[in-house]
C-alpha positions in Angstrom: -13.6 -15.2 16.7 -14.8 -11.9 16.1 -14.3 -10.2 12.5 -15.8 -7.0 10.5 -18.1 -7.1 7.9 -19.4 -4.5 5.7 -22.7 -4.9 5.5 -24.0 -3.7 2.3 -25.6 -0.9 3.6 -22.8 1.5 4.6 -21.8 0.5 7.8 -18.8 -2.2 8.9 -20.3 -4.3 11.2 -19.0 -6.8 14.2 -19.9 -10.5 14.7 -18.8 -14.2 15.4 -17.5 -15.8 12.3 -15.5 -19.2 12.2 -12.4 -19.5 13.8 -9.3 -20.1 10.9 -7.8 -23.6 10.8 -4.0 -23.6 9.6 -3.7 -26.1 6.7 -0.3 -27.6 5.4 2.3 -24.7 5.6 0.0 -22.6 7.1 0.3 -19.7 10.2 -2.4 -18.5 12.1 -1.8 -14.9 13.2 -3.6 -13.2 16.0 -3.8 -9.6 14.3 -2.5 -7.1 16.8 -2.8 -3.8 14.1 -4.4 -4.0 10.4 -4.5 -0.2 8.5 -7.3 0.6 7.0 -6.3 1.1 3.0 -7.9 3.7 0.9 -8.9 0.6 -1.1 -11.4 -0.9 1.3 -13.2 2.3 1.5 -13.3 2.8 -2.3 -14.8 -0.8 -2.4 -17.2 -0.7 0.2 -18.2 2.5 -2.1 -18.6 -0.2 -4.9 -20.5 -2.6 -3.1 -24.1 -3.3 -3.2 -24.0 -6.6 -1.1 -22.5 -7.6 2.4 -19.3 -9.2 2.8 -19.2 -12.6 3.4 -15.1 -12.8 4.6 -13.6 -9.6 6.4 -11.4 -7.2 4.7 -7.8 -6.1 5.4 -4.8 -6.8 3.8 -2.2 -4.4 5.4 -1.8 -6.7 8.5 0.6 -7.3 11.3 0.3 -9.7 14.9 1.8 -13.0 16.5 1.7 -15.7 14.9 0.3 -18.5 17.3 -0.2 -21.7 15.7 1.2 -23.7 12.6 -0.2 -26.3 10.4 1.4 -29.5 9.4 4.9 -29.3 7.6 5.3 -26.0 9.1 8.6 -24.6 11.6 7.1 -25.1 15.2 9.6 -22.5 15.7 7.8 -19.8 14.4 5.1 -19.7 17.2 5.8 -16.4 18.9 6.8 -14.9 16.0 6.1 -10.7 15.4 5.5 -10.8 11.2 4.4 -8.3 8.9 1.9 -10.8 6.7 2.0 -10.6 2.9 -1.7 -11.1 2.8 -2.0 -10.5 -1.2 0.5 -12.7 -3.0 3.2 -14.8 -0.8 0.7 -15.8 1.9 -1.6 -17.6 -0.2 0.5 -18.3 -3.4 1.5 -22.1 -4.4 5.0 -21.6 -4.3 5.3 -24.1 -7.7 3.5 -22.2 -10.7 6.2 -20.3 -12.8 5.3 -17.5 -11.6 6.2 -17.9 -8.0 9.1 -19.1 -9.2 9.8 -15.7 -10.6 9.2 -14.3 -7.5 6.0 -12.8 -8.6 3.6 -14.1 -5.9 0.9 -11.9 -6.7 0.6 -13.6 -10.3 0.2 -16.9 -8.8 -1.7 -19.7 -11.0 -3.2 -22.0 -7.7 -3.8 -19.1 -5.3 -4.9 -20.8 -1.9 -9.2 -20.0 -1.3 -9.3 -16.9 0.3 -10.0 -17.2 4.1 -10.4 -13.5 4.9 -8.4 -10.8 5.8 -7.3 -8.2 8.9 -10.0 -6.9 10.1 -10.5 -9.9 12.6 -8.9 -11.3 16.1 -7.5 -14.3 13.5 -5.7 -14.8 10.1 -4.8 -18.1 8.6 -1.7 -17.6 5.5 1.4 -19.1 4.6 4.2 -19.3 7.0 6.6 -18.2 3.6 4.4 -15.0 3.5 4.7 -14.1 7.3 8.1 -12.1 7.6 9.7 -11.4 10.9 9.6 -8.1 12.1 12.0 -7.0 15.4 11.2 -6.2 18.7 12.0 -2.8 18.1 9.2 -2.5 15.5 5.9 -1.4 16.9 2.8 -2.6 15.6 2.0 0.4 14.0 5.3 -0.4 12.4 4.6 -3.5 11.0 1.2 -2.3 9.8 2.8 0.1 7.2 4.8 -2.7 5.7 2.4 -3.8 3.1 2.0 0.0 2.2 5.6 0.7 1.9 5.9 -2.8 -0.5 3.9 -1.8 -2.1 5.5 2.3 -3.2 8.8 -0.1 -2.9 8.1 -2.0 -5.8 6.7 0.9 -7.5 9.5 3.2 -7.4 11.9 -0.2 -8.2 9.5 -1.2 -11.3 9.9 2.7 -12.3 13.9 1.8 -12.5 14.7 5.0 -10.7 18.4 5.7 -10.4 20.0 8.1 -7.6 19.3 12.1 -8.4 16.1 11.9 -11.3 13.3 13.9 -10.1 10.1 11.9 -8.8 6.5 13.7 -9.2 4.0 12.0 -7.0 0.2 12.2 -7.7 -1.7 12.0 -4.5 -0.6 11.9 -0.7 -2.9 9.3 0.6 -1.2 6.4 2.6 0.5 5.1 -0.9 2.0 8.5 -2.3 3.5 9.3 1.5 4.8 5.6 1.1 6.3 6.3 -2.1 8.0 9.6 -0.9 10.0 7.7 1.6 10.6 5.2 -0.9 11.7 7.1 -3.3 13.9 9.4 -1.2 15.6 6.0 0.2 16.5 4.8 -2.9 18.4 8.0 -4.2 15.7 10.4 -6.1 16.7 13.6 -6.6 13.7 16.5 -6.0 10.3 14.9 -5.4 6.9 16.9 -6.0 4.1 15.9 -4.5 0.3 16.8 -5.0 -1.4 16.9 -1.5 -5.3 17.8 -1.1 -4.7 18.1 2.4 -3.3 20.5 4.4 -2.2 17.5 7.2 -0.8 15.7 3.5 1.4 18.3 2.4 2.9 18.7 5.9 3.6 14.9 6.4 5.0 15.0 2.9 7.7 17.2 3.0 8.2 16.0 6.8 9.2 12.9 5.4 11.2 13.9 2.6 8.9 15.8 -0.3 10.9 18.9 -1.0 8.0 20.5 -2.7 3.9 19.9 -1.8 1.3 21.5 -4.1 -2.7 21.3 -3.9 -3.4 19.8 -7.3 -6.0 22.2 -8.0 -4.3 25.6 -7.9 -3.1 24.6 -11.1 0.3 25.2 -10.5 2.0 21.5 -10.4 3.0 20.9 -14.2 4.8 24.8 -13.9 6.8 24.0 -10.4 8.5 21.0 -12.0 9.1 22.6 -15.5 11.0 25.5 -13.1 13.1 22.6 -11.3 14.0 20.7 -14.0 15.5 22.7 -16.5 12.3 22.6 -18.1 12.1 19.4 -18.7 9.7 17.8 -16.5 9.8 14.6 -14.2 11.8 12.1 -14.8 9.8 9.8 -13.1 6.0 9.7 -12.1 4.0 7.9 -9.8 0.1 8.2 -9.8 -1.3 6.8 -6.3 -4.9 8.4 -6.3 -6.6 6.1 -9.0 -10.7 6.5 -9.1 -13.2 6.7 -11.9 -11.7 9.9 -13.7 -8.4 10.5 -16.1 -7.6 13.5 -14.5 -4.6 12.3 -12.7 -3.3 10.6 -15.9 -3.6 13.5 -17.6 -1.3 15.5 -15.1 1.0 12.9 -15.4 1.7 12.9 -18.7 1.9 17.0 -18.6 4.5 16.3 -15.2 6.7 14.1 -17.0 9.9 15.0 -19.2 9.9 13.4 -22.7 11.2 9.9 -22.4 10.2 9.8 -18.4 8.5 6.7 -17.8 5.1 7.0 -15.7 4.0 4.5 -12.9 0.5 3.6 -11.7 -0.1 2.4 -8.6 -3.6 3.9 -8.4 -6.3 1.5 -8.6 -8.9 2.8 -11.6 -12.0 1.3 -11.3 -14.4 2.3 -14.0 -13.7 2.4 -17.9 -12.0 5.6 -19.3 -11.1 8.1 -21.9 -7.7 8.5 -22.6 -5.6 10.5 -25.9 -2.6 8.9 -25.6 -1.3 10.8 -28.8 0.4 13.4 -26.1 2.4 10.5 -24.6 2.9 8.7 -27.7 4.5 11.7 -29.1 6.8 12.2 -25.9 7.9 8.7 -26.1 6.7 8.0 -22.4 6.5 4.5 -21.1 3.4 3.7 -19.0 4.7 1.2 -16.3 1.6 -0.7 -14.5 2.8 -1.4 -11.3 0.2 -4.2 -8.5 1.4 -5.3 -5.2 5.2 -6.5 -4.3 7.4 -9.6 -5.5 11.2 -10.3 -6.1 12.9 -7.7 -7.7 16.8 -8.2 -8.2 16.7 -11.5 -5.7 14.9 -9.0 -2.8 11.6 -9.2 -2.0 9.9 -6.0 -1.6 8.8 -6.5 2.2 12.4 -7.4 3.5 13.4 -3.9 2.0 10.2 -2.5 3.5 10.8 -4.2 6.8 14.5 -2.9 6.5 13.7 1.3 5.8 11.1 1.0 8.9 13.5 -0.1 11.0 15.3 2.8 10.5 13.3 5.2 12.8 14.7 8.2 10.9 12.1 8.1 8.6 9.1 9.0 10.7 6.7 6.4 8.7 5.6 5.7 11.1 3.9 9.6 12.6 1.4 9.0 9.2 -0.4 6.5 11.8 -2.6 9.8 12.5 -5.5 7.7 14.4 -6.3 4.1 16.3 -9.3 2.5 16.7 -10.2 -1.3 17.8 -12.2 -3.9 16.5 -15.7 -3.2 18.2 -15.1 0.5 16.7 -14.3 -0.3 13.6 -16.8 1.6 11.7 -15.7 5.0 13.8 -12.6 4.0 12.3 -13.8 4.0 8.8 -15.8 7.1 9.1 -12.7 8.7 10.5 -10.6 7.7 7.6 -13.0 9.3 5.1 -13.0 12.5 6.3 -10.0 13.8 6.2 -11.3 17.3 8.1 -10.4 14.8 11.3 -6.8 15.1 10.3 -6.8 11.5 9.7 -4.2 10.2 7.1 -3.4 6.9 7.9 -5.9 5.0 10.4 -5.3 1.8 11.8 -7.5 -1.0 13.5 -5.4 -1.9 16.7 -6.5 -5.2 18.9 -4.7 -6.3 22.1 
């Protein structure tokens, strides 16, 4: 099959690379749409060698061939694939039995992701999606999970105020999260112009650039004074600056989540937060929260078309031009927020 590689040297590259073979309770998928997460291009950044497995993780396509022990059934299947956790967890540890797939103790070898014609995971981490759902759909389920279990780990209850740092693919995510599960006034910081618009498009009631410096003061004036109740950081990186602004957007007693990935060491006084009594609420991935997994709810709020998710799907690109797709996603003076890879 064919499958994308970054090659060490800037540049995502096409070749032949062994077809998948489905194992015991395995699926193999042909990938009809995989998005490209803000993620792989921070990591590509990171990398000083080429990839030996292709990326992807926020994957959707037909499943055409099961393994031994699997439902025959499931051939012809549309899923949204839980690429992360579910789709390669052992299904015995005691964390799975939790329903915290991601924590697994006997993850499966990893076989590669997305960016390729084929994908080989668990048939319990394939999850149907309708025929109503487009692919583009059922490529912003693993994004939506993921602010889903965010904005549930955050224990948000209906009408508190929701501050959300960043309006990459994740922060729009979490706006429509958090407006489906009740919030009150959200705030979102947006560096871009196409951001801000698709934030309060979607349900943001207020959009700020995060460098006029006037964030921390538009929540104090719509809350009383008080701040946030609730904060979600979604932009991560290699500085504290966004941690910082959380703390300063969040009432005394709010509780802060992180969904940004930080990928360097850092500075942090936590005397300001200590002295607020904030809680700091780590939040990776999706699971079982409350006997509901995270991607049945994200399947469920994509269904409903009134949320216009899916018009963050700003640009699509296939396989053989994948790197045009990369290089669109980074520069955000294209008007790109969410890209996809898209394969017939």
């Amino acid at each position: 099959m064919k499958a994308a590689f970054y090659d060490g040297n800037g540049y995502m590259e096409v070749k032949e690379h062994p077809d998948p073979i489905a194992g015991d309770g395995d699926a193999i998928i042909q990938v009809k749409a995989t998005g490209i997460c803000g993620s792989d291009l921070l990591m590509n950044n990171d990398k000083e060698q080429a990839d030996e497995l292709p990326a992807g993780h926020e994957v959707t396509g037909l499943v055409v061939e099961v393994g031994p022990g699997s439902d025959k059934s499931l051939i012809g299947q549309r899923v949204a694939i839980e690429t992360i956790g579910q789709g390669r967890a052992c299904s015995k540890c005691w964390y799975c039995r939790m329903g915290q797939y991601r924590q697994c103790q006997n993850m499966a070898v990893a076989e590669g992701g997305g960016f390729a014609e084929f994908i080989n995971r668990k048939t319990i981490g394939c999850y149907e999606i309708g025929d109503s759902m487009t692919w583009e759909e059922g490529a912003l389920v693993e994004p939506l999970a993921v602010s889903v279990h965010g904005i549930r780990r955050g224990l948000m209850t209906g009408g508190e105020s929701v501050a959300i740092l960043g309006s990459g693919t994740i922060g729009l995510t979490a706006v429509v999260a958090a407006r489906a599960l009740g919030a009150g006034k959200i705030f979102v910081t947006a560096r871009h112009e196409q951001q801000a618009n698709m934030a309060l498009s979607l349900g943001a009631d207020y959009a700020c650039d995060p460098s006029d410096g006037n964030f921390e003061d538009l929540i104090l004036e719509n809350t009383d004074g008080r701040g946030a109740d609730l904060t979600v950081e979604t932009v991560g990186g290699k500085s504290n600056a966004t941690l910082l602004q959380s703390v300063d957007s969040t009432r005394m007693q709010g509780r802060i989540v992180i969904l940004g990935g930080f990928r360097t060491p850092l500075q942090f006084d936590w005397l300001q937060p200590l002295l607020k009594e904030q809680s700091f609420i780590f939040s990776s991935c999706y699971g079982i929260l409350n006997g509901y997994h995270d991607y049945e709810m994200a399947i469920e709020l994509l269904s409903q078309k009134e949320n216009k998710l899916s018009e963050i799907v700003t640009h699509k690109y296939s396989l053989e031009d994948i790197q045009e797709g990369f290089e669109c996603a980074y520069d955000k003076t294209t008007g790109s927020i969410k890209v996809q890879i898209h394969q017939e």
